[in-house]
C-alpha positions as CSV (number, residue, x, y, z in Angstrom):
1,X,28.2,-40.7,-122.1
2,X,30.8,-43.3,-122.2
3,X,30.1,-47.1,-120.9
4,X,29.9,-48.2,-117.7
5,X,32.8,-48.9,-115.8
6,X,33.4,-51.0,-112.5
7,X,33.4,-48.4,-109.2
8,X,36.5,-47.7,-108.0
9,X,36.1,-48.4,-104.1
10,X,36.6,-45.3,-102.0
11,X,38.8,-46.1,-99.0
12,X,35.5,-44.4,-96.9
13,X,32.0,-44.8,-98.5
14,X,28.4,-44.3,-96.8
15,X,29.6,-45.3,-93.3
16,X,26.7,-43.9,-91.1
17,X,26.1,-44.0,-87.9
18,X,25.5,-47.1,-86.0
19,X,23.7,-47.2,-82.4
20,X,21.9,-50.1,-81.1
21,X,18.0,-49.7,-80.7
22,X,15.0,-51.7,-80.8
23,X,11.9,-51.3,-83.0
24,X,9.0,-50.5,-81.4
25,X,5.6,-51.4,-82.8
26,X,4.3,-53.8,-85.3
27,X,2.1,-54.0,-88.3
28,X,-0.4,-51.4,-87.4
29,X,-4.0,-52.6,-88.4
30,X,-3.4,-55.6,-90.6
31,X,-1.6,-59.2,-89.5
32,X,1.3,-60.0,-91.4
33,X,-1.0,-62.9,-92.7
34,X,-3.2,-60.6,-94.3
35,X,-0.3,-58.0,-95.9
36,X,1.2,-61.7,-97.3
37,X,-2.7,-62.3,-99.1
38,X,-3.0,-59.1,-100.1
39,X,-0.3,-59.7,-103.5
40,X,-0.1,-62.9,-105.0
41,X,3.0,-63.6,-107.1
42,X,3.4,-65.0,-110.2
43,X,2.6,-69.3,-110.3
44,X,6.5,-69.0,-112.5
45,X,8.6,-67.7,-109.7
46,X,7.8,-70.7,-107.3
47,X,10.7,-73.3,-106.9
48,X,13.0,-70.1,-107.5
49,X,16.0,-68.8,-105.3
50,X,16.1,-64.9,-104.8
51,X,19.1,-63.5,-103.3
52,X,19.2,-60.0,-102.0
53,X,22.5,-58.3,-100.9
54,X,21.5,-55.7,-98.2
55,X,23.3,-53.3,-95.8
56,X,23.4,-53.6,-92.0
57,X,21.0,-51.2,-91.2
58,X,21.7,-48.9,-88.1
59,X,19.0,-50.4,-86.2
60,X,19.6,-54.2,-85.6
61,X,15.9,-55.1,-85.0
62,X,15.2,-53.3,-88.8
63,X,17.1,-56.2,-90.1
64,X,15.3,-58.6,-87.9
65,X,12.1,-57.6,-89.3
66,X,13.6,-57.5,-93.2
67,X,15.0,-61.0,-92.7
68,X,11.7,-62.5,-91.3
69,X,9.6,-60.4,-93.6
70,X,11.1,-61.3,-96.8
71,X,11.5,-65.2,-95.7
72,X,7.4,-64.7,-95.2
73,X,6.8,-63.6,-98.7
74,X,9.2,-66.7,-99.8
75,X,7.3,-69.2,-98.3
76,X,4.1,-68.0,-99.3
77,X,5.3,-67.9,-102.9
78,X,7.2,-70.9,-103.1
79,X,10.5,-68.7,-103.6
80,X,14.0,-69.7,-101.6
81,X,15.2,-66.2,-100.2
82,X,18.4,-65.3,-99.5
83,X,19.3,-62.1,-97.8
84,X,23.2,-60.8,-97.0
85,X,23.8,-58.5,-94.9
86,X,27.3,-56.2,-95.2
87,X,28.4,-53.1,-94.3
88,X,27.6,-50.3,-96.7
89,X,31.3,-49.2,-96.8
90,X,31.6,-52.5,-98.7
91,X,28.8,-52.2,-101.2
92,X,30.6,-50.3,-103.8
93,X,33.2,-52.6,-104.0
94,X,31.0,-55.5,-103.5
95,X,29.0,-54.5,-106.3
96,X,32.0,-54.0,-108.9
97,X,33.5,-57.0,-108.2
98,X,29.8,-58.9,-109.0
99,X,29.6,-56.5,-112.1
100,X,33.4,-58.2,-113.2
101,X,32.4,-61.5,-112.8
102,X,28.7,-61.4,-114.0
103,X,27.4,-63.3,-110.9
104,X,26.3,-62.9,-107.8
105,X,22.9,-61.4,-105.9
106,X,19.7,-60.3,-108.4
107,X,19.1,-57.8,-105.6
108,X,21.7,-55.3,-105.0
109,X,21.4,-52.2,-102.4
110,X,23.1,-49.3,-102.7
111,X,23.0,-46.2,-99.9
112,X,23.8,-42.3,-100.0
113,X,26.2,-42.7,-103.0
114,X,24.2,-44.5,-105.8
115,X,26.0,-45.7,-108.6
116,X,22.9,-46.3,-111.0
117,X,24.2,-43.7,-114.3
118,X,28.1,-46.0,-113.9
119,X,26.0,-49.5,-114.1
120,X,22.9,-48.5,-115.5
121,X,23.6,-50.6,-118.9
122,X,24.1,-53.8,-116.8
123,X,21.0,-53.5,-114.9
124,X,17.3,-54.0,-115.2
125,X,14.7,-51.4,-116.4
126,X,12.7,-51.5,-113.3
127,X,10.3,-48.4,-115.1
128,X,7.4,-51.0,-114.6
129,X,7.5,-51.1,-111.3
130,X,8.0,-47.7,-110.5
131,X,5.2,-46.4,-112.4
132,X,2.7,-49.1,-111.0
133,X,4.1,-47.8,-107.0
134,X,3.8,-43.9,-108.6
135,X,0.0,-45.0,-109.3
136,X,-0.9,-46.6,-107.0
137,X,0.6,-44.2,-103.7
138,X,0.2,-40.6,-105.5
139,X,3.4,-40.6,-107.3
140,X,7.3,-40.1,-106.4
141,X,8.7,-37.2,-105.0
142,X,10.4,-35.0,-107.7
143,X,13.5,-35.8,-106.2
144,X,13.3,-39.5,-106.5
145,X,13.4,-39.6,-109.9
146,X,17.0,-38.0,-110.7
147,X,18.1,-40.8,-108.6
148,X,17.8,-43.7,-110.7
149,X,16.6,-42.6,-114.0
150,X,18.8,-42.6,-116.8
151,X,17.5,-42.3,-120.5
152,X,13.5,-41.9,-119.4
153,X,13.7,-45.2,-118.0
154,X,14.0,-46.2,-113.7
155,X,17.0,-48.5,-113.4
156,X,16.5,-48.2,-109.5
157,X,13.6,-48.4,-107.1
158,X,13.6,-46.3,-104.4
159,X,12.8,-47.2,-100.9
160,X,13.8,-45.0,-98.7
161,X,15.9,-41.8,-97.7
162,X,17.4,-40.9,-94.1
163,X,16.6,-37.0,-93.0
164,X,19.2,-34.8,-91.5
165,X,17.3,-31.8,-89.2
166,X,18.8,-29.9,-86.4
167,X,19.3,-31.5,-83.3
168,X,19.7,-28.7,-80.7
169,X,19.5,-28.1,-77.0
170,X,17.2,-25.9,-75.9
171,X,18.2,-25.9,-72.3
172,X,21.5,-23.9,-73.5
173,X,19.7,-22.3,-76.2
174,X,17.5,-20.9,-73.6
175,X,19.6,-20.5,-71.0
176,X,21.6,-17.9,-73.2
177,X,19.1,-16.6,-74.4
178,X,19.5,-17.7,-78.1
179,X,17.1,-18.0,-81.0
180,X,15.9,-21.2,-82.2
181,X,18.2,-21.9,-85.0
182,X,16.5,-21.3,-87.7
183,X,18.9,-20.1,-90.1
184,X,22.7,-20.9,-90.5
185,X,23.6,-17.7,-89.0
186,X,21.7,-18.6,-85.9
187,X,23.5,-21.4,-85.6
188,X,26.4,-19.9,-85.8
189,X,25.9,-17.3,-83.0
190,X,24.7,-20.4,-81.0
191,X,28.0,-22.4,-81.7
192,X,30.3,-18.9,-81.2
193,X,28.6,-18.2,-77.9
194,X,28.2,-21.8,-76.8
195,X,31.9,-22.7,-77.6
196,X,33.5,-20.7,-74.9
197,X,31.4,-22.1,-72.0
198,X,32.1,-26.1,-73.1
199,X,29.5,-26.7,-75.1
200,X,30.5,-26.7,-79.1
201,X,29.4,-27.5,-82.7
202,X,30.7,-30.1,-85.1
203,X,30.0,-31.1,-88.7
204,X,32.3,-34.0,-90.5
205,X,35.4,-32.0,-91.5
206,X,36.7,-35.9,-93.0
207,X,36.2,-38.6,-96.1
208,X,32.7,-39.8,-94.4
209,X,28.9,-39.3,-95.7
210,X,28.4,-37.1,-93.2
211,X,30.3,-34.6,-94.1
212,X,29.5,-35.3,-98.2
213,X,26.2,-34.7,-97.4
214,X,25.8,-31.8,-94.4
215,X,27.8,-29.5,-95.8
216,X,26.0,-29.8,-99.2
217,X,22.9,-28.5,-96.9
218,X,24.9,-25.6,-96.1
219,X,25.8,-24.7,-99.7
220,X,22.9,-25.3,-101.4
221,X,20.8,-23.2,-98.8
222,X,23.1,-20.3,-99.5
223,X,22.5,-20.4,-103.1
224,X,24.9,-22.6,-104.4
225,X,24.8,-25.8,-106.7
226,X,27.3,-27.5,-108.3
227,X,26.2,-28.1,-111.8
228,X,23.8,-27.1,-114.2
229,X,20.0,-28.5,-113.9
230,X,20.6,-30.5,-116.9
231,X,23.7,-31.7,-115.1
232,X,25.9,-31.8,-117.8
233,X,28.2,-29.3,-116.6
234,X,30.0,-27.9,-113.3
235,X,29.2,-25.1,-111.8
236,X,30.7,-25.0,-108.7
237,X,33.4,-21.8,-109.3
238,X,31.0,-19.1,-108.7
239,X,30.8,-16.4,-105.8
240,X,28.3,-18.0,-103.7
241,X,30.8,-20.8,-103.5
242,X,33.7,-18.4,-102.0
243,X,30.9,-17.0,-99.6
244,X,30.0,-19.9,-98.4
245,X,33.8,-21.1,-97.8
246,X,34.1,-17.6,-95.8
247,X,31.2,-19.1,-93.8
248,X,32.3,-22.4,-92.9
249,X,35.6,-21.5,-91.8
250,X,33.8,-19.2,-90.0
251,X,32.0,-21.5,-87.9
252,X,34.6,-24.1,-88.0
253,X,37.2,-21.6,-86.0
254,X,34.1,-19.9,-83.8
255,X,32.2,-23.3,-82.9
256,X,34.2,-26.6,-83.7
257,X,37.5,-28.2,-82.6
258,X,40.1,-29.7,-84.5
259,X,38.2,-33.6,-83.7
260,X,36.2,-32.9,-86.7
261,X,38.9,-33.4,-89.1
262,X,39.0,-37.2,-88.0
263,X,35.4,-37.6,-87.0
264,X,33.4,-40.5,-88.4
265,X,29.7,-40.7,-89.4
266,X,29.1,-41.7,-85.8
267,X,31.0,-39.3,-84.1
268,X,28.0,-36.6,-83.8
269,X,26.3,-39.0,-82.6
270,X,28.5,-39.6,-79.5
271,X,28.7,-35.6,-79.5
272,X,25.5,-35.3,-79.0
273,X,24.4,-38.5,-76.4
274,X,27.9,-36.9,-74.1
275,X,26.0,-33.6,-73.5
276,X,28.8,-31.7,-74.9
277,X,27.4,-30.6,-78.3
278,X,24.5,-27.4,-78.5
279,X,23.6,-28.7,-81.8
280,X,24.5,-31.4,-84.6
281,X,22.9,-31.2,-87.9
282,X,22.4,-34.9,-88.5
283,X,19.9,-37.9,-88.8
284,X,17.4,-38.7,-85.8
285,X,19.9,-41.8,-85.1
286,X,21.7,-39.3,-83.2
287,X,18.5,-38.3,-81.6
288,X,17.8,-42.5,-80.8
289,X,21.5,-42.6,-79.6
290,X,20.8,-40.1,-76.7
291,X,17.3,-41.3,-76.6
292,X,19.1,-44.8,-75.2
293,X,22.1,-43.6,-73.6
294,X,21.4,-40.2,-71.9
295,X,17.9,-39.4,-71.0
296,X,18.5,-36.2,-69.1
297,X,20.3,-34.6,-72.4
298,X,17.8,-36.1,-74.8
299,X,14.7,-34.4,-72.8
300,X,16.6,-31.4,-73.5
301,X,17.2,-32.1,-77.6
302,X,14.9,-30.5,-79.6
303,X,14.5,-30.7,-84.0
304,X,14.6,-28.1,-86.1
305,X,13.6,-27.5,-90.0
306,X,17.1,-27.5,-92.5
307,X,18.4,-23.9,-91.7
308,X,17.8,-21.3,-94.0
309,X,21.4,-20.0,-95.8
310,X,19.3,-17.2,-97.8
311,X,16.5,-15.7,-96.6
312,X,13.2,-17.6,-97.4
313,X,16.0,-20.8,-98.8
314,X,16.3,-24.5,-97.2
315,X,17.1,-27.2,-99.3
316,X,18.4,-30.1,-97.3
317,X,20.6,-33.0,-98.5
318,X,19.4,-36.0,-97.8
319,X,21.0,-40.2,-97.9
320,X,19.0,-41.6,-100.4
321,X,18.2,-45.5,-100.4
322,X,17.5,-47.4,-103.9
323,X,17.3,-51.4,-104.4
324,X,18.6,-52.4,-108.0
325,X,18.6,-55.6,-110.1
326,X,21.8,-57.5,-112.1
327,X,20.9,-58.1,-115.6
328,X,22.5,-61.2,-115.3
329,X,20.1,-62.1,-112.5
330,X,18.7,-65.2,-112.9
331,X,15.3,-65.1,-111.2
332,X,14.3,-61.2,-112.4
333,X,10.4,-61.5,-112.2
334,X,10.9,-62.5,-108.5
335,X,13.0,-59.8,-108.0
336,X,9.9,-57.4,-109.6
337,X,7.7,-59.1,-107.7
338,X,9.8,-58.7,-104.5
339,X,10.7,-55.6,-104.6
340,X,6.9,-54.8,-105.8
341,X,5.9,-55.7,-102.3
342,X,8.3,-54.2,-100.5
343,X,7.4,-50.9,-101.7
344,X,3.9,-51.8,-100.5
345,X,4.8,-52.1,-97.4
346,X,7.4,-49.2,-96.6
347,X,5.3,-47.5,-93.7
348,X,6.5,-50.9,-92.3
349,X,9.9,-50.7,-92.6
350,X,9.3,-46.8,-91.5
351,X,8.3,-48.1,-88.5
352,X,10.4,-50.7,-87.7
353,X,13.2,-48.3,-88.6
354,X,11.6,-45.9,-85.4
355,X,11.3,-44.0,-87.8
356,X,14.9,-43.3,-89.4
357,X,13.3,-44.5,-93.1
358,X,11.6,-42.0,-94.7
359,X,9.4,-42.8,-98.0
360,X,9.8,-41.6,-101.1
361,X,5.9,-41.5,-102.8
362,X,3.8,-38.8,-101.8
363,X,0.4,-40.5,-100.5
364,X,2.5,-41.3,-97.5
365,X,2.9,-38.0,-96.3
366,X,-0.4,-38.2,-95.1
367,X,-0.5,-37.0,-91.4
368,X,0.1,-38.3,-89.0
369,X,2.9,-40.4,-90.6
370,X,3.7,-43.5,-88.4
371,X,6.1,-42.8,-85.7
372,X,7.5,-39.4,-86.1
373,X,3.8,-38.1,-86.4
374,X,3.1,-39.5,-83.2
375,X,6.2,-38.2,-81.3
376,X,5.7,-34.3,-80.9
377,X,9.6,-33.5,-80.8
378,X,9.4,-35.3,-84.7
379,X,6.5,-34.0,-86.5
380,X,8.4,-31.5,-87.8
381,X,9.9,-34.2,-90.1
382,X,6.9,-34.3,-91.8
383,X,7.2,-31.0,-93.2
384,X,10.9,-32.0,-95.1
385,X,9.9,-33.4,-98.3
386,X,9.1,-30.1,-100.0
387,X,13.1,-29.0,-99.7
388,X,14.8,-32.3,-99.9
389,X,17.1,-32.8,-102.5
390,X,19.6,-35.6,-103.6
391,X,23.8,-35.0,-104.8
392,X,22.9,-33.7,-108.3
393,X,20.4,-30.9,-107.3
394,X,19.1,-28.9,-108.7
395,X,19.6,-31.2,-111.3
396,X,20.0,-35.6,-112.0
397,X,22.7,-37.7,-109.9
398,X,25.2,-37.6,-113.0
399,X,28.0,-40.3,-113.2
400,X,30.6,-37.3,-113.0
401,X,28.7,-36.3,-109.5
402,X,28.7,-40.0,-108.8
403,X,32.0,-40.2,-108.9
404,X,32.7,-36.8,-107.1
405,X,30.8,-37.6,-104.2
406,X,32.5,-41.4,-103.7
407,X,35.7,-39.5,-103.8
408,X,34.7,-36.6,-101.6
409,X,35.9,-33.9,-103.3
410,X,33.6,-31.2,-101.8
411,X,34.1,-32.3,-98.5
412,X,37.9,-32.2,-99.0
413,X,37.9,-28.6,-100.7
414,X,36.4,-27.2,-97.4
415,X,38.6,-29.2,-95.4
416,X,41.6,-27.3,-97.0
417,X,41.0,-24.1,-96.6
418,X,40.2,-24.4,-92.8
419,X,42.8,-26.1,-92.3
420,X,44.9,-23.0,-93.6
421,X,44.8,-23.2,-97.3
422,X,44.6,-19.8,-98.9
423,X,40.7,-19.6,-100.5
424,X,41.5,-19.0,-104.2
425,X,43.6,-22.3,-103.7
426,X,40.7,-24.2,-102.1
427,X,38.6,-23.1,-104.9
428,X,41.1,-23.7,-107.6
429,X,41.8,-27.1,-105.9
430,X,37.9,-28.4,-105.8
431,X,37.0,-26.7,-109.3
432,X,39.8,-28.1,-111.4
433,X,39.0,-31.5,-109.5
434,X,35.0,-31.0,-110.7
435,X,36.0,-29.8,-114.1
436,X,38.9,-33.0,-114.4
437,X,36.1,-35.4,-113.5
438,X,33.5,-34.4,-115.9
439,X,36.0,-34.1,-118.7
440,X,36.0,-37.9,-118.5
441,X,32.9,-38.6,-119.4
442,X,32.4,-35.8,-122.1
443,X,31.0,-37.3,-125.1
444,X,33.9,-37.1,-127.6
């Protein structure tokens, strides 16, 4: 593999929805007092500064609680903490620019496109840390790992991912007497009959995560993958790729309009909240959007598991979440130790979050899982972690699908050809733009 080099930003990156919301409950069974006792960091860390550069997470009162939370664990352990809060549009660039200079945060977050294999030299083994959290809480899901391991050793931890079910109406659904949409082709016939009498589809046809990551569902259910387990080579010119092209355009021309092509990561959420969509496939912050804006529709919206493409198949795509450290950090053990305790207390930030941050360690699966197991519409999200999957699948995030995710090449071949590009040009198009991008970092 050749050495890390700074990310090039992407002109669109990671930009999720964002809907206002509050969080509703707080630290069930245990003060924040007693969660503070219950680690006691290291007597070297006090007098310390720790600063953590953090996203703006899509539900205000989430950051609230972070902020407060982590200036708690400060002040009990004699560390200064320092939390920055940007858009995650501007992390990737953020983060390059603090990779050129060799300062800035010890903390760094990165969301949905994670950058660990391009900067993995320049950060710190967190291996420790993970394997403590894997004891302790019944181990990572398989998935976890080919996020941030490079070389048999965790360069990332991971906190949390964001689920993307099926958000339907079952008032139409019922009221034309159509299946629940359990497979892709049932969502299709949903979207083709639906269409006609005002009520449409829509899936990112545009350079957002949205559409990086949905469509991925799509293809991967349906057989498809993109490179080889071991991930060191492309696979992405095969037949189930041309029948799953044949598909989308399908349902683009039978259940979309032409707004996809310029819709954002929040645009299905408006979809949805304006009563005009019969389904989105998207994360429950569209679900909290109508929720607050438009009771009468969300009585109505109803989740769904990831559609099946083949019979008996779901694998769904899911915006993964990882926290890494700088090796030129200056104040690493209270990073660890941070970040350590964090990870302790995810069900927390899962229910801050109402829910929207899922956990990666298997011990927290453990029905009923706070706030989605206590909302009947949600329990279903319980049942995802056994098909989730991360870019990479069925094998590790390589750099070369690092870099083809930030620059939304998948996204774009599909865009061509409905848009009116002939298929064998689509495919040529998003194969020779896969097979470019991995020549790169062939080992010579």
């Amino acid at each position: 593999m050749m050495d890390p080099q700074p990310a090039k930003p992407a002109a669109s990156i990671v930009n999720r929805r964002k809907f206002l919301a509050t969080a509703g409950a707080g630290v069930a069974g245990s003060s924040l007092l007693t969660m503070l006792d219950a680690r006691q960091a290291p007597a070297q860390i006090k007098g310390t500064t720790l600063r953590i550069l953090q996203w703006s997470h899509f539900i205000p009162a989430y950051d609230a609680w972070y902020d407060k939370f982590a200036k708690e664990w400060g002040d009990k352990n004699g560390v200064k903490v320092r939390v920055d809060h940007i858009p995650h549009l501007d992390i990737p660039a953020r983060m390059a620019a603090e990779f050129a200079a060799g300062a800035g945060h010890d903390i760094i977050y990165n969301g949905s496109s994670i950058l660990t294999r391009l900067y993995y030299k320049n950060l710190v083994d967190l291996s420790d840390v993970a394997d403590a959290a894997g004891k302790k809480y019944g181990g990572w899901i398989p998935a976890a790992r080919s996020l941030v391991e490079v070389e048999g050793r965790w360069y990332g931890l991971p906190i949390f991912y964001i689920l993307a079910p099926m958000l339907y109406r079952k008032d139409l659904f019922d009221a034309n007497n159509l299946k629940y949409p359990d497979t892709w082709e049932l969502a299709r016939v949903a979207a083709r009959t639906l269409k006609p009498k005002g009520h449409p589809t829509g899936i990112a046809l545009s350079q957002c995560a949205d559409a990086n990551l949905f469509w991925r569902s799509m293809f991967w259910s349906h057989g498809g993958i993109e490179a080889t387990p071991s991930g060191d080579a492309p696979t992405i010119d095969s037949k189930e790729l041309r029948e799953f092209l044949k598909f989308a355009k399908a349902l683009f021309e039978e259940g979309m309009t032409p707004e996809v092509f310029s819709w954002d990561d929040a645009s299905d959420n408006r979809y949805l909240a304006s009563g005009i969509a019969c389904w989105v496939h998207d994360a429950i912050s569209a679900y909290r959007t109508t929720e607050d804006t438009n009771p009468p529709v969300f009585q109505n919206t109803f989740l769904g598991l990831e559609p099946q493409g083949q019979p008996g198949k779901r694998v769904s795509a899911a915006a993964p979440n990882v926290w890494m450290v700088w090796k030129f950090s200056k104040n690493q053990q209270a990073a660890k130790e941070w970040l350590s305790y964090l990870i302790d207390n995810d069900l927390e930030g899962m229910v801050q979050s109402r829910g929207y941050n899922m956990p990666y360690l298997n011990d927290r699966y453990k029905k009923p899982m706070p706030v989605i197991g206590a909302d009947p519409k949600l329990q279903i999200l319980q049942d995802f972690p056994k098909f989730v999957a991360f870019y990479g699948y069925p094998g590790p995030s390589t750099t070369p699908i690092q870099e083809i995710v930030n620059t939304f090449v998948f996204p774009d071949m599909i865009t061509k050809f409905c848009r009116g590009m002939a298929l064998e040009d689509a495919v040529k198009w998003g194969v020779g733009e896969y097979r470019r991008i991995y020549a790169k970092y062939k080992q010579a």
